[in-house]
C-alpha positions as CSV (number, residue, x, y, z in Angstrom):
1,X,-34.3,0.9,26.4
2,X,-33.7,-3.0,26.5
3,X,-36.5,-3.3,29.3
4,X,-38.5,-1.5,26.6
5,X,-38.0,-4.0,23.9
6,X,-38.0,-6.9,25.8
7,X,-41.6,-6.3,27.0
8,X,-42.7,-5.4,23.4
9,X,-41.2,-8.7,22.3
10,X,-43.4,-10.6,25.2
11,X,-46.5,-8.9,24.1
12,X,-46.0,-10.4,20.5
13,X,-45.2,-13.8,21.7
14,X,-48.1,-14.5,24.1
15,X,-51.2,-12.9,22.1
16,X,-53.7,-15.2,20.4
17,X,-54.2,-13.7,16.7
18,X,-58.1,-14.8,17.0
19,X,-60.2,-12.3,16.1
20,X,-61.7,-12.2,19.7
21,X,-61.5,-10.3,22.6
22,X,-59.1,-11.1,24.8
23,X,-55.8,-8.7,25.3
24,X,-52.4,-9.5,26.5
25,X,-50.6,-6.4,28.5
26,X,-47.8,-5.3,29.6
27,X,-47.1,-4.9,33.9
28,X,-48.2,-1.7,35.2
29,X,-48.1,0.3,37.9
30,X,-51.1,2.3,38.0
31,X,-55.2,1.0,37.8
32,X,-56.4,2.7,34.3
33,X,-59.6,2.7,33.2
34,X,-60.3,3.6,29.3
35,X,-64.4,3.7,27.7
36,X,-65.7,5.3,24.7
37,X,-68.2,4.7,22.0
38,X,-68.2,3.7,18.4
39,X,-70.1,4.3,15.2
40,X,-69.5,2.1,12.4
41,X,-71.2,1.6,9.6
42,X,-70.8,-0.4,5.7
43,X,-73.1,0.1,3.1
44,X,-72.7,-2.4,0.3
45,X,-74.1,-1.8,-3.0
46,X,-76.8,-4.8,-3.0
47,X,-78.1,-4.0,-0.1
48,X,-80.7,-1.3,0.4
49,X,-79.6,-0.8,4.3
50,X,-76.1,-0.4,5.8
51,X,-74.7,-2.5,8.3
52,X,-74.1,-0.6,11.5
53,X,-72.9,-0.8,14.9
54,X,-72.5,1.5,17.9
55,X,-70.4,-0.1,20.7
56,X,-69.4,0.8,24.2
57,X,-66.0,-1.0,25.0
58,X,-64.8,-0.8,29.0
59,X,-61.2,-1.4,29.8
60,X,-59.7,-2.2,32.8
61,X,-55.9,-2.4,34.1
62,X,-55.1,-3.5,37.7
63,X,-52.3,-4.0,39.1
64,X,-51.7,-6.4,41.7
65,X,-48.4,-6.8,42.6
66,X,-45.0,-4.7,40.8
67,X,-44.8,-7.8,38.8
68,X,-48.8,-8.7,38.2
69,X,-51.7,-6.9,36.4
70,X,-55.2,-7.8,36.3
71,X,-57.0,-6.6,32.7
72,X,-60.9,-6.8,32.1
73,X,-62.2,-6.1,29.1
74,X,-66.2,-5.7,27.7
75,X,-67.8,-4.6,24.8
76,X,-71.6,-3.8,24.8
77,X,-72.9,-3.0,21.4
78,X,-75.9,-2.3,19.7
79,X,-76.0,-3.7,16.0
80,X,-79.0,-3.6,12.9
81,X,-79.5,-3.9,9.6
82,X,-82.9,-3.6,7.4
83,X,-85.8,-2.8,10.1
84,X,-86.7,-5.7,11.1
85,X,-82.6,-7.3,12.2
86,X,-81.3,-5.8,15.4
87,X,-78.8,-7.7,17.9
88,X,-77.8,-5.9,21.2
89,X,-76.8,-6.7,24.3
90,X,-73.6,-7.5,26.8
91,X,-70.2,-9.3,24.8
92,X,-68.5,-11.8,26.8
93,X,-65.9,-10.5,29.5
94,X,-62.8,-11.6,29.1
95,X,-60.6,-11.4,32.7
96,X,-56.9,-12.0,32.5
97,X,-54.1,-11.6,35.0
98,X,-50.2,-11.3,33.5
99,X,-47.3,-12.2,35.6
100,X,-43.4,-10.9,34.9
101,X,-40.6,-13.1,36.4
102,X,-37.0,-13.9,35.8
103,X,-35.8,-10.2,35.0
104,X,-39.2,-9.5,33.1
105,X,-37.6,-12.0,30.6
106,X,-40.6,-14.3,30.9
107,X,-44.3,-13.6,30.8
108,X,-47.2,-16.0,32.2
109,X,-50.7,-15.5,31.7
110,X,-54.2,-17.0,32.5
111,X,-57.6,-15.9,31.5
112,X,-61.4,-16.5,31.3
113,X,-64.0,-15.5,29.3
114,X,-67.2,-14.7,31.0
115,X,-69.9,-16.2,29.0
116,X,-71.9,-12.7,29.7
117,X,-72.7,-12.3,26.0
118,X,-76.1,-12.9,24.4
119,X,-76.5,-16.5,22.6
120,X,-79.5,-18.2,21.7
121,X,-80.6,-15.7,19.1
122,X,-83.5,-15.8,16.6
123,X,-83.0,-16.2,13.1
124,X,-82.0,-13.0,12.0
125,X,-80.0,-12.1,15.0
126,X,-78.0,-15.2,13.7
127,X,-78.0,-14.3,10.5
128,X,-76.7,-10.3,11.3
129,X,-74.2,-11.8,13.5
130,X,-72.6,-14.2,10.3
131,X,-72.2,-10.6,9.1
132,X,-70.8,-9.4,11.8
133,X,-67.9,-11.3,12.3
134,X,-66.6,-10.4,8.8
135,X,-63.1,-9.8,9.3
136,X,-63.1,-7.0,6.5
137,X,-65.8,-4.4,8.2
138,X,-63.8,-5.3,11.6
139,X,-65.9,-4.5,13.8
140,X,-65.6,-3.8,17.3
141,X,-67.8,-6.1,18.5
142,X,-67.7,-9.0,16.0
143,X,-69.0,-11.7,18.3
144,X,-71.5,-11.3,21.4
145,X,-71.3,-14.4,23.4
146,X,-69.3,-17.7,22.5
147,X,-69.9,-19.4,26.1
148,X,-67.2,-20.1,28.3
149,X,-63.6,-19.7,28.0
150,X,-60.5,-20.4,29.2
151,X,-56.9,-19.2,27.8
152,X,-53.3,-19.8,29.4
153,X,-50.0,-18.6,27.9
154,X,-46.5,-18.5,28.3
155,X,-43.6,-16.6,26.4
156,X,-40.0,-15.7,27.2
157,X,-37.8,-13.3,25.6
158,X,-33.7,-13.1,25.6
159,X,-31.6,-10.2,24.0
160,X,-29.2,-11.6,21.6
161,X,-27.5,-8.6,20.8
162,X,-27.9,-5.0,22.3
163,X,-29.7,-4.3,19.9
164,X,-31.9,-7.4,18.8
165,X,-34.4,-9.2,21.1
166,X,-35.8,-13.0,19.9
167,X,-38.9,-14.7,21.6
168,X,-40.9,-17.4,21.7
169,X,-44.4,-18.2,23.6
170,X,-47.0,-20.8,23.5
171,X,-51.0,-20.2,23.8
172,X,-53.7,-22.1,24.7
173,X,-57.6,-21.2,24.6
174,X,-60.0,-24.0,25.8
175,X,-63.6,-23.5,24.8
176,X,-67.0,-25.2,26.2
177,X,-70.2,-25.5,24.2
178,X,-73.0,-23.0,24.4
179,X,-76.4,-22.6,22.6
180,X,-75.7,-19.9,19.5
181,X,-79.0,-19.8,18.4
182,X,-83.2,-20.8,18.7
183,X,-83.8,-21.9,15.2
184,X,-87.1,-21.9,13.5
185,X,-87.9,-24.6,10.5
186,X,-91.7,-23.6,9.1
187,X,-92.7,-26.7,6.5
188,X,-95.9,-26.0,4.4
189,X,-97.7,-29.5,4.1
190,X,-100.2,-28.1,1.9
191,X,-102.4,-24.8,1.5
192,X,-103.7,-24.8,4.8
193,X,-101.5,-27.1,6.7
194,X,-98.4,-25.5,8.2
195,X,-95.4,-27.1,11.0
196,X,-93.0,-25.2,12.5
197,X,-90.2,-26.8,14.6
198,X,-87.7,-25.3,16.3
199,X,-83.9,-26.6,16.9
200,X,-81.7,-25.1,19.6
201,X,-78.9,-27.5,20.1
202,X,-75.5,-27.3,21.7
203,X,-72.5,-26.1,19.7
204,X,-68.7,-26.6,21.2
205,X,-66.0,-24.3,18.9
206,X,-62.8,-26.2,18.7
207,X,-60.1,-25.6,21.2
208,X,-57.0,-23.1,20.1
209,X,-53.2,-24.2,19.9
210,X,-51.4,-21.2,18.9
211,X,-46.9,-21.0,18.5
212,X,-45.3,-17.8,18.5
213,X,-41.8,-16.4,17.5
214,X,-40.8,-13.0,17.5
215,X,-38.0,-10.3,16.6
216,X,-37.4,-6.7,18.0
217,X,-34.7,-5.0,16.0
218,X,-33.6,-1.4,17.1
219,X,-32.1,-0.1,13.9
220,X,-31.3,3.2,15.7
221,X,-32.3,5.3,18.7
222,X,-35.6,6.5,16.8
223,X,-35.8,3.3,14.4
224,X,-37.6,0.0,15.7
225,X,-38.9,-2.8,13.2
226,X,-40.4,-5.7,15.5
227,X,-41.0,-9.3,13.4
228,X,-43.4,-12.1,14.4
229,X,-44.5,-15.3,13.3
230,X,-47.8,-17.4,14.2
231,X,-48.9,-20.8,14.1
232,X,-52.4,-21.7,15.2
233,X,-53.8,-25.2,15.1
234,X,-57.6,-25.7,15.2
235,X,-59.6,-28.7,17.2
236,X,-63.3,-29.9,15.9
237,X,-66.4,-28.1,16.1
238,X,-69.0,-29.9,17.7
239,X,-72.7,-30.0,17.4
240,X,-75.1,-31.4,19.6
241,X,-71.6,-33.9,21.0
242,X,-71.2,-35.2,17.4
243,X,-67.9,-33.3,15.4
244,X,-69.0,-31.2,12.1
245,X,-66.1,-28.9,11.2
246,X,-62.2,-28.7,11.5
247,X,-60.6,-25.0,10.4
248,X,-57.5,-25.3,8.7
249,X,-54.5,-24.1,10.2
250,X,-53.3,-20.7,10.4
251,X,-50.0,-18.6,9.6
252,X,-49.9,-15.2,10.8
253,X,-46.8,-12.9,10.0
254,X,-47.0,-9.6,11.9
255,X,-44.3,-6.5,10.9
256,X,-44.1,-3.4,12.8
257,X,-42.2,0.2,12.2
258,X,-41.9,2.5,15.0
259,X,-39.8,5.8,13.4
260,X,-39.3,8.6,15.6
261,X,-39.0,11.9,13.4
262,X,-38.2,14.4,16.4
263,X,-39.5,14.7,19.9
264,X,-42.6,15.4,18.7
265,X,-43.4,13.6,15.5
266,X,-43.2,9.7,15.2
267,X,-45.2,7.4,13.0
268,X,-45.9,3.6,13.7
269,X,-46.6,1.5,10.6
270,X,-48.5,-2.3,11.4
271,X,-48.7,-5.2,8.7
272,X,-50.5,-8.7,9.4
273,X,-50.3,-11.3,6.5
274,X,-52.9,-14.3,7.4
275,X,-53.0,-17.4,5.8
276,X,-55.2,-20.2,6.4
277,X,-55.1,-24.0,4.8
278,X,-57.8,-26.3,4.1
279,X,-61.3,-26.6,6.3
280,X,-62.5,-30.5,6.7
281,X,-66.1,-31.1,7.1
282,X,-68.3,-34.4,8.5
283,X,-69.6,-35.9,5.1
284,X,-71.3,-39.1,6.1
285,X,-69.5,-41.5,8.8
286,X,-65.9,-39.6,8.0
287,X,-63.7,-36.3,8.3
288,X,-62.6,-35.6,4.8
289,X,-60.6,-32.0,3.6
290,X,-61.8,-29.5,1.1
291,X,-61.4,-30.6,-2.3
292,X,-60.4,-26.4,-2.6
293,X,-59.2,-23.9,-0.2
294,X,-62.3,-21.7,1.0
295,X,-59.6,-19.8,3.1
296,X,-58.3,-16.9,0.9
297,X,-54.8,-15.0,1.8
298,X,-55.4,-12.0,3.6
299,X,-53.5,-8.8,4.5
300,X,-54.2,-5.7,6.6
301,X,-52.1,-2.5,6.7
302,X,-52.4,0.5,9.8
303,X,-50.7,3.8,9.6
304,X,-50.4,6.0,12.4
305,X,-48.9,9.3,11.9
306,X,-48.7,12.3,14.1
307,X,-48.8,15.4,11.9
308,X,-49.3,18.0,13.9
309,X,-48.4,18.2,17.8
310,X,-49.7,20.8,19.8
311,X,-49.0,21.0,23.5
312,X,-50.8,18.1,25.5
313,X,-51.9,16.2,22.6
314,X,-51.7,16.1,18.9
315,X,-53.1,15.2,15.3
316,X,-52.7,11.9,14.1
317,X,-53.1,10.6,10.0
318,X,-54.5,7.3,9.7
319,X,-54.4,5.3,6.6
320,X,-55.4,1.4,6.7
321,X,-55.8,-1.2,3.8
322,X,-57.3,-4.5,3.7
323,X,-56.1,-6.7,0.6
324,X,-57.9,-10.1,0.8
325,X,-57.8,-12.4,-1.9
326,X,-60.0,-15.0,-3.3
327,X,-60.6,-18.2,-2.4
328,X,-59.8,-21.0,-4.5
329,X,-63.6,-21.5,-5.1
330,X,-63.6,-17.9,-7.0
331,X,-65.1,-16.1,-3.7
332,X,-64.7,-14.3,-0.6
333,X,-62.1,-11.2,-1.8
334,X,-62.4,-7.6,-0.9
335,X,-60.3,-4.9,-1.7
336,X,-60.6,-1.3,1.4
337,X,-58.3,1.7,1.3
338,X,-59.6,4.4,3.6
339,X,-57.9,6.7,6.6
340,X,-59.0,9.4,8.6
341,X,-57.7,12.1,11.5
342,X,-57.3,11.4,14.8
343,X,-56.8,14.0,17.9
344,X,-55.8,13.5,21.0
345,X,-55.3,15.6,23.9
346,X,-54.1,15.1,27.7
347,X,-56.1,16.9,30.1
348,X,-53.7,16.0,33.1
349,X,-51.1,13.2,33.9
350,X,-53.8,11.1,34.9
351,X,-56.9,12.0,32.4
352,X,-56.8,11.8,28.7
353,X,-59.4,12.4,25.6
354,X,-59.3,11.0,22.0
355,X,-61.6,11.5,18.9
356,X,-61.3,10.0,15.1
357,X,-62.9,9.6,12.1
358,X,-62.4,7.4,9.2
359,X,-63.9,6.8,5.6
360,X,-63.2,3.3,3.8
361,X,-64.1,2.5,-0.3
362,X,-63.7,-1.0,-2.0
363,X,-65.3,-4.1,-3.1
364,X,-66.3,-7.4,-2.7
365,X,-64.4,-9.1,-4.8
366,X,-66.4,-12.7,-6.0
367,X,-69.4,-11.6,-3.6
368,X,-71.2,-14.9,-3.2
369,X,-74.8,-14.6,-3.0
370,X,-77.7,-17.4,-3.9
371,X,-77.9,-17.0,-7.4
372,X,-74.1,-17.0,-8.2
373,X,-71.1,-15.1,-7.9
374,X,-70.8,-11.3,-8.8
375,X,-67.3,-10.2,-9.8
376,X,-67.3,-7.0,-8.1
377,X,-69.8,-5.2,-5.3
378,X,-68.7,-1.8,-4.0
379,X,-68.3,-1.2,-0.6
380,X,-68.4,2.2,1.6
381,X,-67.0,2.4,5.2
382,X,-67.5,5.1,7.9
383,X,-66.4,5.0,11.7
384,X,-66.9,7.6,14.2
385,X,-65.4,7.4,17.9
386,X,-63.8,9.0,21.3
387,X,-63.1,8.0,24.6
388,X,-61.2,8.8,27.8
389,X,-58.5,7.1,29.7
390,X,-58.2,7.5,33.8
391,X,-55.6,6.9,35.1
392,X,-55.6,6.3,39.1
């Protein structure tokens, strides 16, 4: 059981909470591959078309040695909204390798992002993808390509008690600039006098410093409640070599419930609470802060049940909520409760199947738009998905 908890402690302590695509895993002994596809899709109410996605994420877990793994991970997606707004293509590939040592007490890993992902888009690619990466319609592929990438990590764990596990880790993710976009500027002159010019500069994201501490507590054999805490520190954007934006710094509190019922019935509950301070932006010669927070706090709730077991599988109740707050500008809130069933079933020991479906409703709280703010804009949510997992 303390090998257990020790490696879920490690896992908390060395992942980035960046909503990317890059995983942290524990060692393992066997190579497993897991695909599948994904609907998704949002309607909001002043829009006459929903936002949708259907993405193709690939998995892959290697290991090396007993103590090293090699993960890769990819997400292909095709994306539109209105008739005339599509984005498809490859995501960046993220390829890490995770190394055990001291009594799998302490965890090392490195990584690379494979700047595989479409960049340079047109206008409204650009403008779909801003949509995209909406941390409220979570998407699965939020982000196609962001250039290269590289990420190392470190993270120990030591059991105080038999029953209570503390850890610590440190993160790193070092980012190189990349061309997001081909923009087009059309200036009318006069009634028959038109110039179009066209910008497609360089744009380097800020590195990623990110601090981690972490608590496993085994209240019982069938009770586990695992605590952790996150820091992240953000460098300047770059644009073109000159610096244009700083994000604030980040808290992240993550709880977890694991509570086995009976052999056959257990239900794991996840909670994140994200916090972000003030941006600063280039005005004129000098970096100066936000006169108000554009950040709002945010929280996200998942609840994972499994209702019904049936031999080689089983049916799972989902329930999630996302709770985000407004900004201190009056914007940027949104209120989603939804859930859904999942099934899974186990073809062999090595094979595995899974299918789900889930509905969301809410609003946009203080939906800013060009004329204004509007208090409330309703929201709909539906995802469809399945995959397999092979294990070799």
């Amino acid at each position: 059981m303390k090998s257990k908890v020790l490696f879920a402690v490690l896992i908390l302590c060395t992942a980035v909470s960046a909503f990317s695509q890059e995983e942290v895993l524990p060692v393992v002994r066997n190579t497993t591959l897991s695909t599948g596809v994904f609907f998704q899709a949002w309607s909001i109410e002043k829009s006459v078309s929903p936002i949708t996605q259907v993405s193709f994420p690939v998995h892959i877990v290697m290991p090396l040695k007993p103590d090293m793994h090699l993960s890769v991970t990819h997400t292909p997606s095709l994306s539109w909204w209105y008739d005339d707004t599509r984005l498809s293509g490859l995501s960046d590939t993220w390829v890490q390798a995770a190394y055990v040592f001291f009594n799998d007490k302490v965890m090392a890993d490195v990584g690379i992002g494979i700047p595989t992902g479409k960049t340079r888009m047109t206008n409204t690619e650009y403008e779909l993808s801003r949509v995209l990466s909406k941390r409220v319609y979570q998407f699965k592929t939020p982000v196609t390509g962001q250039g290269f990438c590289a990420k190392a990590g470190l993270a120990g764990a030591y059991d105080i008690t038999e029953w209570m596990v503390l850890g610590l880790g440190a993160s790193y993710i070092k980012k190189t600039a990349y061309h997001p976009v081909t923009y087009e500027y059309t200036y009318q002159y006069s009634q028959d006098s038109t110039v179009t010019t066209q910008w497609e500069g360089k744009y380097r994201p800020g590195d990623e410093l990110t601090f981690n501490v972490g608590c496993d507590f085994s209240v019982s054999e069938s009770v586990k409640i695992m605590f952790d805490v996150l820091y992240t520190r953000y460098g300047k954007d770059e644009r073109d070599g000159s610096q244009v934006f700083s994000a604030g710094d980040r808290f992240d509190v993550n709880l977890g419930l694991f509570w086995r019922m009976s052999d056959s019935r257990f239900m794991w509950a996840h909670a994140v609470l994200r916090q972000s301070g003030k941006n600063e932006l280039m005005q004129g010669l000098y970096f100066k802060q936000e006169t108000e927070n554009t950040n709002g706090p945010q929280a996200d709730l998942d609840i994972n049940y499994k209702a019904i077991p049936f031999k080689d599988g089983g049916l799972f109740l989902l329930a999630e909520g996302r709770f985000y707050g407004r900004n201190e500008e009056g914007w940027g809130g949104a209120q989603v409760i939804g859930g859904g069933l999942r099934m899974s079933y186990n073809f062999s020991q090595s094979s595995s199947f899974f299918a789900q479906i889930k509905y969301f409703g809410g609003a946009l709280k203080g939906f800013l738009t060009d004329t204004g703010i509007d208090d409330s804009v309703s929201l709909e949510g539906f995802e469809l998905g399945g995959g397999f997992t092979f294990t070799f």
